[in-house]
Backbone as CSV, one residue per row, in Angstrom:
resi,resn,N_x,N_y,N_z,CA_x,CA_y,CA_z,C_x,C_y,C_z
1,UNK,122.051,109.178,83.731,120.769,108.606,84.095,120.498,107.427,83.164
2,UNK,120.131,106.052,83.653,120.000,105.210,82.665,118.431,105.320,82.189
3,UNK,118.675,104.942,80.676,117.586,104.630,80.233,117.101,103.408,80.340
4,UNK,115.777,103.072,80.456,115.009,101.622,80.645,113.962,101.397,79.364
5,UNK,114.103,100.790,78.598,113.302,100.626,77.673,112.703,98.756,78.161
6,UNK,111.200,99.219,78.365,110.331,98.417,78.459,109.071,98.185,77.840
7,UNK,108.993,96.986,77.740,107.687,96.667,77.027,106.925,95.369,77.440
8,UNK,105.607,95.865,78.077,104.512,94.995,78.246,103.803,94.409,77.537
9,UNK,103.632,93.082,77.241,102.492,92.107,76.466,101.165,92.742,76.468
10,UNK,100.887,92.449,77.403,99.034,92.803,77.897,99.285,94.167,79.000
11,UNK,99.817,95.443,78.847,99.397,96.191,79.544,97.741,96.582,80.188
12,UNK,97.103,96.313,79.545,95.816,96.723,79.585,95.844,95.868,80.943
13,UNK,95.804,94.461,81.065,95.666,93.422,82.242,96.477,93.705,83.184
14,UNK,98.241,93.925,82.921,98.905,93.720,83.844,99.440,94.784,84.651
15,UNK,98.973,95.936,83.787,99.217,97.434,83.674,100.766,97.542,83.983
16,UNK,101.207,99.044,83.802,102.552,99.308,84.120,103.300,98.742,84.786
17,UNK,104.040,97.357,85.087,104.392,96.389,85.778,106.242,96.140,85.359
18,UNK,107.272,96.897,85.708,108.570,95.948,85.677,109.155,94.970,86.584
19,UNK,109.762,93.971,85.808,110.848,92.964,86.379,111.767,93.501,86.571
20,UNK,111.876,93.002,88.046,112.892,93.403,88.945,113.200,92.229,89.972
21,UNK,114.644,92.507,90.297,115.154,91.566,91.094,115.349,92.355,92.759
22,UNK,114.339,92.076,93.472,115.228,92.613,95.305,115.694,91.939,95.688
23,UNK,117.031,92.429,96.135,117.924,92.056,97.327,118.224,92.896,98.728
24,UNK,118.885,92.183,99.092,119.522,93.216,100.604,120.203,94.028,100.014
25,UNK,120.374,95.447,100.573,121.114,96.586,100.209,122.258,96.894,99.948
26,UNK,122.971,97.165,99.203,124.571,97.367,99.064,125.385,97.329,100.299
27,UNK,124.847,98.514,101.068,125.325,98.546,102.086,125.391,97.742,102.995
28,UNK,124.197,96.857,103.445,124.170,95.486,104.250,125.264,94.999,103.707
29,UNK,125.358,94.400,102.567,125.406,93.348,102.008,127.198,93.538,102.654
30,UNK,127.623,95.157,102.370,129.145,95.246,102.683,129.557,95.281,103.879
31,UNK,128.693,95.584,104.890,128.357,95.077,106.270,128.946,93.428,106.513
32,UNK,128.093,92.554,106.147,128.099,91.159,105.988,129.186,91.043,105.735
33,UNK,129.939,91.195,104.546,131.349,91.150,104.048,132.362,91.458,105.045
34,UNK,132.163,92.705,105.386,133.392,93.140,105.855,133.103,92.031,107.648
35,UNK,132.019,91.632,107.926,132.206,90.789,109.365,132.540,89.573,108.752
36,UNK,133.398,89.100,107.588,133.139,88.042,107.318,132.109,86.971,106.813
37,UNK,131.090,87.221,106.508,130.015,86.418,106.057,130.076,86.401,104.601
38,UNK,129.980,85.041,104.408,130.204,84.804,102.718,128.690,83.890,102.328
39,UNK,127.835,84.177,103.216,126.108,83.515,102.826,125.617,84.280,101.590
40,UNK,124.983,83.330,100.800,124.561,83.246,99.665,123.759,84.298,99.880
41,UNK,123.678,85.440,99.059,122.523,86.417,98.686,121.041,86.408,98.080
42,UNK,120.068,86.252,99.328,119.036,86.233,99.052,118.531,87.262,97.884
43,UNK,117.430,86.450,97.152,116.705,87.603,96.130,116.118,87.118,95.754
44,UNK,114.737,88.034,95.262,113.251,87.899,95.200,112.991,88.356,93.595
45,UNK,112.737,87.398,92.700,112.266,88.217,91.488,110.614,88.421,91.450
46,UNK,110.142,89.609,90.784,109.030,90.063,90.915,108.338,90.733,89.716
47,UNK,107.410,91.236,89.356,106.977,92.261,88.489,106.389,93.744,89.030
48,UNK,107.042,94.635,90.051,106.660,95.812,90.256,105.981,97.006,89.818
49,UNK,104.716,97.002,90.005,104.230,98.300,89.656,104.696,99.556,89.482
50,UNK,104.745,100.111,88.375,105.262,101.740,88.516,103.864,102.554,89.265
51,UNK,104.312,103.166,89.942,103.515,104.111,90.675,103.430,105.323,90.973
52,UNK,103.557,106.529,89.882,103.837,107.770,89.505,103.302,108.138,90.814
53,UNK,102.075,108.145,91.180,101.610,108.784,91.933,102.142,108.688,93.344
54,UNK,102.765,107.461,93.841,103.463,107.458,95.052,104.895,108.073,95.032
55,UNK,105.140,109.034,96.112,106.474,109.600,96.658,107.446,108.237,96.750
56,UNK,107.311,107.311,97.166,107.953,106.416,97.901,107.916,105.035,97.418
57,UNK,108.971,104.090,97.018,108.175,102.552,96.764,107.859,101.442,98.219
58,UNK,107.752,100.533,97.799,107.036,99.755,98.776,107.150,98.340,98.237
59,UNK,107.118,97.793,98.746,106.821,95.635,98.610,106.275,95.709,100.084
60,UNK,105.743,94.098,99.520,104.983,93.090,100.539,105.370,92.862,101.633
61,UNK,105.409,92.621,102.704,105.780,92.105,103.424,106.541,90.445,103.725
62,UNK,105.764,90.172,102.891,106.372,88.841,102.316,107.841,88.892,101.547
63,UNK,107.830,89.967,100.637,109.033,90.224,100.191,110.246,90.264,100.925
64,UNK,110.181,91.396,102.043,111.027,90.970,103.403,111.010,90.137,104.279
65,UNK,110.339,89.104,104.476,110.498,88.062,105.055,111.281,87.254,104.527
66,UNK,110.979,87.119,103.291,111.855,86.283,102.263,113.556,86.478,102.437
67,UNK,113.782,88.109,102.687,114.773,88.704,102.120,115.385,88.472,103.592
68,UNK,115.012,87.866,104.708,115.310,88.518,105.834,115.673,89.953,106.915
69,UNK,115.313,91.076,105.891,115.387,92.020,106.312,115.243,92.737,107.663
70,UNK,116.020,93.369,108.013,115.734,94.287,109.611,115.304,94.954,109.921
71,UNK,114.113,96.208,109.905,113.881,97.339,109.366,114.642,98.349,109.516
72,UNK,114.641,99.582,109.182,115.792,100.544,109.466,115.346,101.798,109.802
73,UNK,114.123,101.970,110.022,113.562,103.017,110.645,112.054,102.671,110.630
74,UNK,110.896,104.322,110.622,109.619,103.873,110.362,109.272,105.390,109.630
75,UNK,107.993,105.355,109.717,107.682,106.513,108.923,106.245,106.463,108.721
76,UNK,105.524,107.906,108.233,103.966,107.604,108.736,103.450,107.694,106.990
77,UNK,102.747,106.997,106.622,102.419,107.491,105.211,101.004,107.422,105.198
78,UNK,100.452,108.212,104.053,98.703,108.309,103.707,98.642,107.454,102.418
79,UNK,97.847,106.747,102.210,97.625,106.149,101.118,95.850,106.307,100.657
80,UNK,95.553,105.913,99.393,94.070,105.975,99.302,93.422,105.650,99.790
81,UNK,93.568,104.444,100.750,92.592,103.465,101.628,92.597,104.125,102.799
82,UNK,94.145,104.561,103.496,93.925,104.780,105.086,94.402,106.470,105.043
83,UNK,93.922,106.888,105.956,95.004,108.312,106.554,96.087,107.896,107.122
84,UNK,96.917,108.899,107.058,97.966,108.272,108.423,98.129,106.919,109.123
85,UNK,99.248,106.339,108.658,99.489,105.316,109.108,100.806,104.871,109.476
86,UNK,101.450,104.642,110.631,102.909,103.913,110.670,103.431,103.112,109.872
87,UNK,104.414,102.854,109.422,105.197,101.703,108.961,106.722,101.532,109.194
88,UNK,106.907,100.383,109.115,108.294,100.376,108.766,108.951,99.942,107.740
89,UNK,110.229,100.762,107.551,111.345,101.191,106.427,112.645,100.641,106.661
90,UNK,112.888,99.841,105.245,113.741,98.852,105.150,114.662,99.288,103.897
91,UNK,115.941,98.910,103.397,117.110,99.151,102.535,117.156,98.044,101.593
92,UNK,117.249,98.495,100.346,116.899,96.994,99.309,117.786,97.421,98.077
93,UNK,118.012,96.853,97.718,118.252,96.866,95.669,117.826,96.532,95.537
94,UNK,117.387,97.372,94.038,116.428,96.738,93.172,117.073,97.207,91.705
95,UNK,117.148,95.281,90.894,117.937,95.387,89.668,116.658,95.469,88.753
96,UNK,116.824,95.924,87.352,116.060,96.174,86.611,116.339,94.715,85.886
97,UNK,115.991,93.855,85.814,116.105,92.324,84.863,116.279,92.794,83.158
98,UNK,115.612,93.233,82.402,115.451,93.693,81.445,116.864,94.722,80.936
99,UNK,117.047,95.558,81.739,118.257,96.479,81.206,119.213,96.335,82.007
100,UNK,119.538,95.659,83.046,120.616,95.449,84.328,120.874,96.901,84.384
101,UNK,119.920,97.291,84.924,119.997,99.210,85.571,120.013,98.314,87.536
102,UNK,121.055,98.604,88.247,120.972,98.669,89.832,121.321,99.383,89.990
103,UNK,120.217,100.042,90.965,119.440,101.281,91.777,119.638,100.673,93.205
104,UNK,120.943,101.048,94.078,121.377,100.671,95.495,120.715,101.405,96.946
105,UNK,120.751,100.808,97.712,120.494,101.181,98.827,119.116,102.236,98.826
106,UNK,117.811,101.523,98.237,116.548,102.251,97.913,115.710,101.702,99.499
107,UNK,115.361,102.988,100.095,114.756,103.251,100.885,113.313,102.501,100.919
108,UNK,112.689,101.181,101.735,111.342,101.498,100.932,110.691,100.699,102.362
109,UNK,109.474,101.095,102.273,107.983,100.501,103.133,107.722,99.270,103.018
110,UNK,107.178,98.757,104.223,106.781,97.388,103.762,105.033,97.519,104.367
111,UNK,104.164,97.017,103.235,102.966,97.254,103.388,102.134,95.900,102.843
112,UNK,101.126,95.798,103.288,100.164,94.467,102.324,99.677,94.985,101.351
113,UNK,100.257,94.474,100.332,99.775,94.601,98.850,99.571,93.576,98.124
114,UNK,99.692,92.241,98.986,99.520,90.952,98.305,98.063,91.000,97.851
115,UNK,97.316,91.224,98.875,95.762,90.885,98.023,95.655,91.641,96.930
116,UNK,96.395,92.855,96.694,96.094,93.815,95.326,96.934,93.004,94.082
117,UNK,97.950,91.425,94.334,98.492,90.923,93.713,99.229,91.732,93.086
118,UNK,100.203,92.417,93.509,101.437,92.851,93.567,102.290,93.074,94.452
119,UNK,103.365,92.807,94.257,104.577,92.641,95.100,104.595,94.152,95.899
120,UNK,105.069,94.768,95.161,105.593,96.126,95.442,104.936,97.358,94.420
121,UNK,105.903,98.493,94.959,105.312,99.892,94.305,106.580,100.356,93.817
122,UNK,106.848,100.727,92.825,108.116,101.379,92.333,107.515,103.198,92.283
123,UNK,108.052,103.713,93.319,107.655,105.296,93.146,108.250,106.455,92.806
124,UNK,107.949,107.278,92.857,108.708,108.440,92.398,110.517,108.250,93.072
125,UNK,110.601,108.312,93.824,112.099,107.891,94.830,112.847,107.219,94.223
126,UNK,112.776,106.216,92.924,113.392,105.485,92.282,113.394,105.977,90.792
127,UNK,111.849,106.024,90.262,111.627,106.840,89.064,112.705,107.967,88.266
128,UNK,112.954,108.919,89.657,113.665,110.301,89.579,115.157,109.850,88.789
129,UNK,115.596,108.378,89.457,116.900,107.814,88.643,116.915,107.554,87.214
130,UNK,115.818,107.644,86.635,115.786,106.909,85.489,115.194,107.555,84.304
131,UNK,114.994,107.011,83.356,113.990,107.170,82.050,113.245,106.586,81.380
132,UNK,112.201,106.432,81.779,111.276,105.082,81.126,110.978,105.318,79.760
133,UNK,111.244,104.144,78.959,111.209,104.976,77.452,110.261,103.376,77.133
């Protein structure tokens, strides 16, 4: 299990927040490869919220647009704001910038979280890999 040793300036402001790099998923990516495609690998650097309390992570929607992503299924989730709600579920890496920890083919939601000015949610689903020290 890797360890991640991080450290925030202004937690108080920016709260629990890591740099991270998303890309398309391992698996895409060997997809692409193996049909021949040698296009430059999109990727999004960001500062992701840790989010103990969520099962699941999540980015913007914007994030996958960026990334060109396809979705790869859907799924219904509750959050504090809504009950029950659809979404759809997309395949990403996500590198840790700070410790080069990559965490492949991570399952995640795409939701609006831009106005909360954050990218994404890093949740338990990713957490479970690691050790935040």
């Amino acid at each position: 299990m890797p360890c991640v040793s991080y450290q925030r300036p202004d937690l108080s402001r920016e709260g629990p927040t890591i740099a991270v790099i998303v890309r398309p998923s391992s698996a895409f990516l060997s997809a692409q490869k193996e049909q021949g495609s040698d296009a430059e690998v999109p990727s999004v650097r960001s500062l992701m919220l840790v989010d103990t309390g969520a099962s699941g992570s999540a980015v913007d929607h914007e994030v996958i647009e960026r990334l060109g992503l396809q979705p790869t299924g859907a799924l219904s989730i509750a959050t504090p704001s809504h009950d029950h709600h659809d979404v759809l579920t997309y395949d990403i890496d996500l590198i840790i910038e700070d410790n080069r920890v990559h965490i492949a083919d991570v399952p995640v939601f795409a939701i609006g979280l831009k106005k909360q000015g954050i990218p994404g949610l890093i949740g338990r689903d990713v957490l479970k890999h690691m050790l935040l020290v």
